[in-house]
N, C-alpha and C positions, 0 to 999 in steps of 0.2 A: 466395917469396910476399910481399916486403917487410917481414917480419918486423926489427924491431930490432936490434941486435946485443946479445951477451952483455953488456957492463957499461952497459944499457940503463938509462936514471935512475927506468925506473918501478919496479925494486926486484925486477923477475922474472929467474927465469933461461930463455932463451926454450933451446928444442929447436934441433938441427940443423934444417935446411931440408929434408933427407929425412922425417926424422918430423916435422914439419910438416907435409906435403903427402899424408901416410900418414893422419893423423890427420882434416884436415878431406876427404880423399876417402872417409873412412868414417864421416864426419858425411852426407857428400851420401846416402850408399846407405843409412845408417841414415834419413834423411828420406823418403826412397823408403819403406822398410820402412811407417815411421810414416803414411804418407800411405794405405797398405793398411789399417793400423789405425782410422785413420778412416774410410776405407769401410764396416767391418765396422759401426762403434761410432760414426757421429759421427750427427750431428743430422737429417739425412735416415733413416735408419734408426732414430734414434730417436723421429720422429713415428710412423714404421708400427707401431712397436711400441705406441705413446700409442693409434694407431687400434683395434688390433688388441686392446688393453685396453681399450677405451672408456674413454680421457679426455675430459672435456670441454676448449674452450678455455685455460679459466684453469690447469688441473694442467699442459696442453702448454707454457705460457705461463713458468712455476714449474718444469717441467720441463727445460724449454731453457736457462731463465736461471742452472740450478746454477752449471755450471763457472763463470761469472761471480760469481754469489752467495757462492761457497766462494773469492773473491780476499780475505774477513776474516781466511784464514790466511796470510794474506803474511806479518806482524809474526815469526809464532813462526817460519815457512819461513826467511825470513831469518838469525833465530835459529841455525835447524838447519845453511843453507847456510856460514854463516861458524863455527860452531863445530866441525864435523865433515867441512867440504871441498865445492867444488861437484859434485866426480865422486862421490863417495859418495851422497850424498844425490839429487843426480840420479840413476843408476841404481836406488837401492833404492823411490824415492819414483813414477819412471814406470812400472817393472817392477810394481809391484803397483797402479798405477791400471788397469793392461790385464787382470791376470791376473784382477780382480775380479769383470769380464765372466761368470766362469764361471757362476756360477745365472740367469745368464737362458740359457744353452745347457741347461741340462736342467729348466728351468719346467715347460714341457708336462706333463714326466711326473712332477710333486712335485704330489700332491692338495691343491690349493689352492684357495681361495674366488675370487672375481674380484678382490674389496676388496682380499686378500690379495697375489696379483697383483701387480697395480697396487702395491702397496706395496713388494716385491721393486723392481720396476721405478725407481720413484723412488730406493728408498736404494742400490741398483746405484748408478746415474747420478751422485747425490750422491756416492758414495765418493769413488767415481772422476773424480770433480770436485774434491774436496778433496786426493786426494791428488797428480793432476795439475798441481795451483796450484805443490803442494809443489817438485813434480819442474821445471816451469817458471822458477821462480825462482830453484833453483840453475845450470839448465842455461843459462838467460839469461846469467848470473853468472859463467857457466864459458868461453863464448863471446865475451864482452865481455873475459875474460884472454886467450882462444885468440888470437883471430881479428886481426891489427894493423888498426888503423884506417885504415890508406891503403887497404886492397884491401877492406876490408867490402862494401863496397857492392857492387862484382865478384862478392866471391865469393857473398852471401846472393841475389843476385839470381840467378847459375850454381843455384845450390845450392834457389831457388824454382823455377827453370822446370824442373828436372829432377823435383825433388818434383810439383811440380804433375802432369805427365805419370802417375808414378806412379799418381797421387790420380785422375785419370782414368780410366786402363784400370781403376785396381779399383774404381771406382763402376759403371762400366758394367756389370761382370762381378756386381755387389752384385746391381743394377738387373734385370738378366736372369735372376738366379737368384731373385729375390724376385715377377717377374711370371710365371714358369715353372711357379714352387712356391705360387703365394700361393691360399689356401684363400679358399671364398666368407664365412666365419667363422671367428672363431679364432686360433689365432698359427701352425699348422701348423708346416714343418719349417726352411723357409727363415732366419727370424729366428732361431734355437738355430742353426743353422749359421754364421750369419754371425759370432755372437756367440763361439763354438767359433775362429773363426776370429780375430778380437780376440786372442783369448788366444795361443793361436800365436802371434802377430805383436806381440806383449810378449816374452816370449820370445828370439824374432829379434833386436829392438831394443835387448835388452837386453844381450845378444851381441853385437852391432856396439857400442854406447854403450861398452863394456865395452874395447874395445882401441884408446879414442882415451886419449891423457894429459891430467894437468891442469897446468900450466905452475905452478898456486898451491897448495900445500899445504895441508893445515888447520893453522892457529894454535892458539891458546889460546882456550879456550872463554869467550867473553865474557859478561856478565851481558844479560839481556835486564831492558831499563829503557825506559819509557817514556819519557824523557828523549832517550835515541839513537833511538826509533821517531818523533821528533818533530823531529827535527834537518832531514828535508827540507823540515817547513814551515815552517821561520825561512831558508829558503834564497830568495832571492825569483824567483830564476831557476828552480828547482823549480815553488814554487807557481803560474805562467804555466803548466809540462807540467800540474800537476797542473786545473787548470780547466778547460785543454782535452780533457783526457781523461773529465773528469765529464762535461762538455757533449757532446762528442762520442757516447760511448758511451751515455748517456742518451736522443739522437739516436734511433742506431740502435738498441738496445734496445725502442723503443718499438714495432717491425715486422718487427724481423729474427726472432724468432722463428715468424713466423705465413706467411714466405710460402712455404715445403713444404706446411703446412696448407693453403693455398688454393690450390695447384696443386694439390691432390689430390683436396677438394672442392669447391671452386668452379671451377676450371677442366680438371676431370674427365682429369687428366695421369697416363699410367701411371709406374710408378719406369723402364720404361726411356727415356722421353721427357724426364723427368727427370733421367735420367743423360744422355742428348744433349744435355741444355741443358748442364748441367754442363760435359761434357764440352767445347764452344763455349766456354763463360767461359774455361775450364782451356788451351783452344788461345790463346787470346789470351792471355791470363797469358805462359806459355811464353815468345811470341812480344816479350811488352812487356818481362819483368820484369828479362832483361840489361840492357836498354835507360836502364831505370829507374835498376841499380846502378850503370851506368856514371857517369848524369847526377847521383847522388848524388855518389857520389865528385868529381863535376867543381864544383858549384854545392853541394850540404849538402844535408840530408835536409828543412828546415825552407822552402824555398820548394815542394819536389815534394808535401811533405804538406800544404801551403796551396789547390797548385792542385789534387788532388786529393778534397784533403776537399768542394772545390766542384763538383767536377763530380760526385761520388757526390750530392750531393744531387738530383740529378736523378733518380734510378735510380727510388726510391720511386713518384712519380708517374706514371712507364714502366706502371708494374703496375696503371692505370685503364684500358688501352686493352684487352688483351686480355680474352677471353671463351671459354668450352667450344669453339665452332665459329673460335675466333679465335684463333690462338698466335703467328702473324709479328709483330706487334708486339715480342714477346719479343727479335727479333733484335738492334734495339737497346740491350734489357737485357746480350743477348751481349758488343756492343762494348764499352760504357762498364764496364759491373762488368768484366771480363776486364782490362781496361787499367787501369782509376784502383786496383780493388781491387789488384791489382798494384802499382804506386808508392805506395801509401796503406799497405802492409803493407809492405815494406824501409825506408819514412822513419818508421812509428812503431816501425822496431822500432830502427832507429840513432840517432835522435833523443836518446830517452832514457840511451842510454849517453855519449852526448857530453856530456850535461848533469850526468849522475853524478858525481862520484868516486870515483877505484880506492878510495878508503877509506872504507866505509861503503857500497859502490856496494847490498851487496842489501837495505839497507834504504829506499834512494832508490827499487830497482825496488819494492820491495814497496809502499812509499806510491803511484807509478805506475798497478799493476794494482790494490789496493785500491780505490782511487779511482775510478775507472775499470769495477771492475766490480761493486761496489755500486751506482753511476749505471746501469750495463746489466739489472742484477737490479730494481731498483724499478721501471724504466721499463718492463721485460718482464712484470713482474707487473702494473702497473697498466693495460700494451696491453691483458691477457688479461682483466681487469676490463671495462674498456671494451667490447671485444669482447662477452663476455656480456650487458655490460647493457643490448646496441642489439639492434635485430631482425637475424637474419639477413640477410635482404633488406629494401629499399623501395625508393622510388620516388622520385628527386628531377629536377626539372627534365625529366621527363617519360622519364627513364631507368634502368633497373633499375641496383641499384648490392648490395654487402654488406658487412658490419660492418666487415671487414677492411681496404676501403679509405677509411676515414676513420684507421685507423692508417697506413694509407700515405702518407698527402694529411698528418697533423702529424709523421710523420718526415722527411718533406721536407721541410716548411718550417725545421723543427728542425736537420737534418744543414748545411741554408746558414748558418742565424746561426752555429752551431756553426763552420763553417768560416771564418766570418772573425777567429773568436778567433783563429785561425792566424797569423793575419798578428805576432801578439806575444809568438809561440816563440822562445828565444831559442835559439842555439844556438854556442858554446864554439869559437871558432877558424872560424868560417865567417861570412856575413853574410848574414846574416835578411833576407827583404823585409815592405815595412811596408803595402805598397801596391798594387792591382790593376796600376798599370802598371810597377810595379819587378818585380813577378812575370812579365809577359810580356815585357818585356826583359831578365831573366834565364833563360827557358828556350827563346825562340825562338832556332833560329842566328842571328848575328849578319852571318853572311857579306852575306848582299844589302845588309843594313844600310852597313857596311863601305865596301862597292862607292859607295853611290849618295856618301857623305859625302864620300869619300876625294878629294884634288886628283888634278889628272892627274899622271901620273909624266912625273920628268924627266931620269930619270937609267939608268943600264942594272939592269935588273928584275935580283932576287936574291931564290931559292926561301925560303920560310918564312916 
């Protein structure tokens, strides 16, 4: 797998190349497993549950934004990940973000007020969102030692289109048991099952997480000082990731939580139409995301996240056109989210590690996602503000419209400026583009190009 050899100067000692490929082939089926997990437990399933409690807006809003909101425990995660190993804390920290799920599987039948409810519901999601962060930042931490950097991009990209697929079939299967089972009131049987299922598939992942190695040991338990939690922002190649990640995720945050909410009631979408679009995006993923890690590996993560970050700003606006009797428009939503989300998710997740150092690397990630999802959390709370404080519907320019897409119409505009901070990511042994046309002539083939410049030959042609 291109792994280093044994007296490698990064100070590790790498595994045979059999338990190498043992290990990250049971990374791939653990992401599989994990992808089922989210079906059960992720943000589509967790608006029906918001419905099915009567949240309004703003708690869906607050709702959504936990797992991002709960990125304030990076500093101590970091902490945990370097003082007692990334596999340790990885497994014990994901293991019990899933297993947590358990009381929303037996709600229904626990005599409870609705207030109450709802409150179950939130600190479920919250746990499990802090202790997620926890599990992520080791497991980031553990991969960034696993994985050699010449094949990352191969492999996260293999190892996205396979997961994705997963995260497919079991939304669909969500999707059909949730419109099969779903009561006209209530939370009925469907959501305790799913959530039943969650758990299970903690379990599973935690059993596969369980028989990969960790290349890096735990050290010595280091003092957690504000001093070292501070160290990436005097880095100045840091602080460029770190602006981009505020802005960016500030961006998106300001909409991505509301648009399950509005295919459900504003464009009166069942969970299995739901799962079909998904499903669409998830084919294109598949389809893009080798493609993707190929092109990382060939060019750096830092021009694909430039061009990407530009063309998702388009998406938002996508979601003015359709209407209840109107969903083909959405097809477009298909291509572009399927493809850009695709290259957008393999270049900010290598980005950052390029930009790290092996020493200190989990407190760089943790400045990272802090940053990052602090910016997602205020911008999701103050959508849900907004949202509230507009009418549901009016009437502009002679067209019915609703509150949701004037969140749509400023995450657009937001996700473009946002993306052209891109252009001033640096990134460590690759060359950054600074400019719209250094970006297209670094991702278009070159070949035509090639052809037209090139003199005529004059000698006897020789392959390569």
């Amino acid at each position: 797998m291109g792994a280093p050899p044994a007296d490698s100067p990064d100070g590790l000692s790498h595994p045979p190349a059999r338990r190498l490929r043992a290990t990250l082939g049971a990374s791939v089926v653990e992401g599989m497993f994990t992808e089922v997990f989210t079906a059960c437990a992720g943000a589509t399933v967790l608006t029906a549950w918001a419905i099915a409690l009567k949240l309004g807006p703003l708690l869906v809003g607050v709702m959504t934004a936990l797992p991002f909101l709960a990125q304030f425990v990076q500093f101590p995660a970091a902490w945990l990940t370097s003082a007692f190993g990334h596999r340790r804390v990885a497994l014990t920290a994901v293991c019990l973000s899933r297993l947590v799920m358990f009381p929303l599987a037996i709600l229904p039948w626990l005599e409870l007020e609705l207030a109450a409810r709802q409150h179950v519901l939130l600190v479920v999601a919250g746990a499990s969102a802090l202790l997620g962060v926890v599990g992520n930042n080791a497991w980031v931490a553990w991969m960034g030692e696993l994985v050699p950097r010449a094949v990352r991009g191969r492999f996260f990209g293999r190892r996205t289109a396979l997961t994705t697929l997963a995260g497919t079939l079991a939304s669909l299967c969500a999707g059909l048991l949730m419109d099969r089972l779903r009561p006209s009131e209530g939370l009925g049987v469907a959501l305790p099952l799913l959530a039943l299922g969650a758990c299970v598939m903690g379990v599973v992942t935690t059993l596969l997480m369980a028989s990969q190695h960790d290349p890096a040991p735990p050290g010595t338990t280091p003092r957690l000082e504000l001093k070292g939690a501070l160290v990436p922002l005097k880095d100045p190649l840091a602080r460029r990731v770190l602006t981009y990640q505020v802005a960016w995720n500030a961006a998106v945050g300001v909409s991505a939580p509301f648009f399950a909410l509005h295919s459900l009631q504003n464009l009166k979408m069942t969970f299995v139409i739901m799962a079909l679009h998904a499903a669409a995006v998830a084919g294109v993923r598949i389809l893009t995301a080798p493609l993707w890690g190929k092109m990382i590996d060939k060019v750096g993560a830092q021009p694909v996240l430039m061009a990407c970050s530009l063309g998702i700003g388009v998406i938002p606006a996508l979601w003015l056109l359709p209407s209840a009797g109107t969903l083909w428009p959405l097809l477009f939503d298909v291509l572009l989210a399927g493809a850009l989300w695709s290259g957008h998710g393999l270049a900010i997740f290598a980005l950052p590690l390029s930009v790290a150092p092996r020493k200190g690397r989990p407190f760089y990630l943790a400045a990272f996602a802090t940053a990052g999802g602090l910016a997602y959390s205020v911008a999701a709370a103050l959508g849900g503000a907004i949202a509230s404080a507009l009418p549901e519907t009016f009437i502009l320019g002679g067209k019915p419209w609703v509150n949701l897409h004037v969140l749509f119409v400023v995450s657009s505009v937001a996700r473009l400026a946002a993306g052209l901070l891109a252009a001033r990511l640096p990134e460590p042994g690759a060359h950054p583009v600074t400019s719209m046309s250094a970006l297209v002539s670094r991702l278009l083939p070159r070949t035509r190009a090639s052809r037209v410049l090139a003199p005529p030959s004059t000698g006897s042609h020789r392959p390569g």
